[in-house]
C-alpha positions, 0 to 999 in steps of 0.5 A: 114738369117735374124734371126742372122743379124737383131736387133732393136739397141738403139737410140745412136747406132753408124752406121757401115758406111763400111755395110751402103755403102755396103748395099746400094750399093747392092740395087743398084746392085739389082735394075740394075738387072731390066734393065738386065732382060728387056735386057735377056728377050727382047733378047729371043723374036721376034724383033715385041715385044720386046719393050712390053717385055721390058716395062712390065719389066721396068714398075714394077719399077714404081709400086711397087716401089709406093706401097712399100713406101705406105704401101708394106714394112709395111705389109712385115716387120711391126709387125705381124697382124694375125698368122705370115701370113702378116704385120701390116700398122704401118709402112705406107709410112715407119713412124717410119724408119728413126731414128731405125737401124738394125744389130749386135752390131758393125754393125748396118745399118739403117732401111730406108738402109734394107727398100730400099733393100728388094724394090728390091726383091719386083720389081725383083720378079714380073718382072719374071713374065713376061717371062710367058706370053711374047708376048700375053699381054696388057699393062694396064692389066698387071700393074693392076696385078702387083699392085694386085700380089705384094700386095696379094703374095709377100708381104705375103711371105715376111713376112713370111720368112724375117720378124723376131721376133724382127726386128722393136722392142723387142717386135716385131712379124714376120713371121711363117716360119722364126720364127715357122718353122725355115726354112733357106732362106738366100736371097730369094729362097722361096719369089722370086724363087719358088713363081716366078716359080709357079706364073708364071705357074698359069699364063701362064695357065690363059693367054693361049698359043701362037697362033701358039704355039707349032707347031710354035717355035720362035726364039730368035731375039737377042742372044746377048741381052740375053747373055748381060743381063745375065752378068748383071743379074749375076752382080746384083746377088752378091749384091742380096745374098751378100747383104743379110748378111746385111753388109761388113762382113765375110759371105757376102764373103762367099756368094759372092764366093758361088754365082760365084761358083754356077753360074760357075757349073751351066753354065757347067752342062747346057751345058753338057745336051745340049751336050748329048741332042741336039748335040751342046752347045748353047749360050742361054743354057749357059745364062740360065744355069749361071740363073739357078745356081743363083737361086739354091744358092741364098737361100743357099748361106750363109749357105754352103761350096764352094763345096756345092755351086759347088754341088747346081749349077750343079743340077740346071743346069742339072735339070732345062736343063731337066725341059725346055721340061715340057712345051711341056709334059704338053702342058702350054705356058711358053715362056720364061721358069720362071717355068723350071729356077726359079721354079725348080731353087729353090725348088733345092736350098731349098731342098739342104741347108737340105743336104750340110748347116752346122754351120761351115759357119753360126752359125744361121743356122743348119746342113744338112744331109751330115754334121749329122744333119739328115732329120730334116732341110730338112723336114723344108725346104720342107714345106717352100718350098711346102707352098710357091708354093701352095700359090702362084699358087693358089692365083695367078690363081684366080688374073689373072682369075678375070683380065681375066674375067674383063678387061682382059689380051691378045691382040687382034689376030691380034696385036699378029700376026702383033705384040705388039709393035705397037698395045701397044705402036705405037712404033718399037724396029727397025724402018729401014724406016725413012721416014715419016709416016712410023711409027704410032708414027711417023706419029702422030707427022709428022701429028701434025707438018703439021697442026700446019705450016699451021695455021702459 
């Protein structure tokens, strides 16, 4: 994606305001994906532990959005240090950004713009992780791990498939994948969807299982929540890919039409596996078929054709429908199934843009099988894809093992049974007894009040 979009450009290059607003608008459409999460993944939990679900979510905003300025964006996107495997600290506290822009010529964006972008793919992306392990984790432990994660996985990666040769300086070295093995991924099917996916598979196993898991099968509390902030997650979507052209041009069209297609088809293709299934279409079926559509195109989506997006979409509906029950084949504890939606989600779009991607919609991309490029870009794609998963489940699995060995990850039995809400935060999501006391919170304050009138 960015290997056509990204040059350093001359000091008097004259900023495209028209991509500078579109551009910051869809870090800001990335970003309210956060909050849509908290509400899709809050939903799809018991009401005793959505506010930890939801605190887990929002908490990654304050971590990585920390870590991104002190040294994260650096070693995503400064100049290679070793072998196009991460980035230099050059760029620490983002020096040396304010006065470069980035783009073609007639369109250049500033770099802080691309800088305050890519900070939400970071924050999105170790936010999913938190449907893997929902309901069973400390909160403290949990931050540690994000602040661990991002920092030894994402941002690797990141430099691996978004930093291009060139980007901060002519002379500038990025990443392996994107420049060596010249793998297409047009906003993040490999950094965010199958690392996702198989971060989030490494993790379930170290955490363990539910109690009560799979005799005992939750029910989402409120399916409302989940259908909501599916729309919203679909929203922040066209900014994600759409974004990703780097300005309001003629691709970031065709990426935001591929975007709705594949979400439409996907959503169908779900619903139709549902039907033959189970006898019924559900209401969570179709919010988790409009994600898992999202996810296939987000990598291909300014590479193919609308009906390639409406191919890419339906695969990923019906595959990932299929994928929902690999859990209880396997017999690990993904609640909220990250490994079904956005592991298999985006191998599928990987590995498709080798089938449907041709030059006709993105010059600097290539031609897939169906179009005579033969197996040559689908064999690029399946190494990208097969080296991002290994890496992230492996050093995934060691960086929750050692937190589980040390200060570690669950709760104690009894907060997960009576609920995590209360034992993590002494707070309720619904709190229908408003006398006083009865809420720990509460209680405090009720508490501290009565003392503080009999000292007067």
């Amino acid at each position: 994606m960015l290997a056509s979009r990204i040059r350093r450009a001359v000091e008097e290059a004259v900023i495209d305001t028209g991509s500078t607003a579109w551009l910051l608008v869809s870090a800001a459409l990335v970003m309210f994906m956060t909050p849509g999460l908290a509400l899709f993944y809050g939903g799809m939990v018991r009401s005793r532990s959505v506010l930890n679900v939801m605190m887990l979510t929002f908490a990654c905003l304050a971590v990585v959005g920390t870590l991104w300025v002190l040294y994260g964006y650096s070693l995503a996107f400064g100049d290679d240090a070793f072998g196009g495997l991460i980035g230099g600290l050059g760029h620490s506290g983002l020096r040396g950004l304010h006065d470069v822009a980035v783009g073609p010529a007639g369109q250049q964006v500033p770099l802080f713009a691309f800088a305050a972008f890519q900070l939400m793919f970071a924050v999105i992306t170790v936010a999913l992780l938190v449907g893997a392990v929902a309901e069973r984790i400390r909160f403290w432990p949990w931050i540690v791990f994000v602040a661990v994660w991002v920092t030894l996985v994402y941002f690797p990666i990141a430099h691996w498939i978004f930093a291009v040769d060139g980007f901060t300086a002519p002379d500038a070295v990025g990443g392996w994948l994107v420049n060596d093995l010249k793998a297409l991924d047009f906003a993040g099917g490999t950094a965010v969807e199958i690392n996702s996916g198989a971060a989030a598979l490494a993790l379930a196993v170290v955490v363990g299982r539910r109690r009560g898991w799979p005799q005992h099968q939750a029910r989402p509390h409120n399916l409302p929540f989940v259908l909501f902030g599916a729309g919203l997650l679909w929203f922040g979507w066209f900014g994600f890919n759409a974004g990703s052209a780097l300005g309001a041009t003629p691709l970031a069209a065709t990426s935001f039409i591929n975007t709705m297609t594949a979400g439409a088809t996907a959503v169908l293709g779900w619903l139709l596996v549902e039907q033959f299934r189970d006898g019924v279409p559900t209401t969570l079926g179709a919010a988790s078929g409009a994600v898992a559509g999202l996810v296939a195109i987000t990598p291909a989506c300014g590479y193919v054709e609308p009906l390639g997006a409406a191919a890419i979409g339906v695969a990923a509906g019906v595959l990932c429908a299929l994928a929902v029950t690999l859990k209880h084949r396997f017999g690990y504890d993904d609640t909220l199934d990250v490994v079904a939606v956005h592991g298999v989600g985006g191998l599928v779009g990987m590995l498709l843009i080798g089938v449907f991607a041709t030059k006709s919609v993105n010059s600097a991309g290539a031609d897939g099988l169906l179009y005579g490029g033969g197996l040559d870009q689908l064999g690029r794609q399946s190494v990208a894809a097969g080296a991002t998963l290994l890496y992230s489940l492996v050093l995934t699995f060691v960086i929750a093992w050692v937190i589980q060995k040390t200060i570690g990850f669950r709760v104690a039995p009894e907060a997960e049974s009576t609920g995590v809400d209360e034992a993590e935060h002494s707070e309720r999501a619904y709190d229908f007894d408003a006398r006083p006391g009865a809420h720990p919170l509460t209680e405090r304050v009720h508490t501290a009040n009565s003392l503080s009138t009999k000292g007067t």
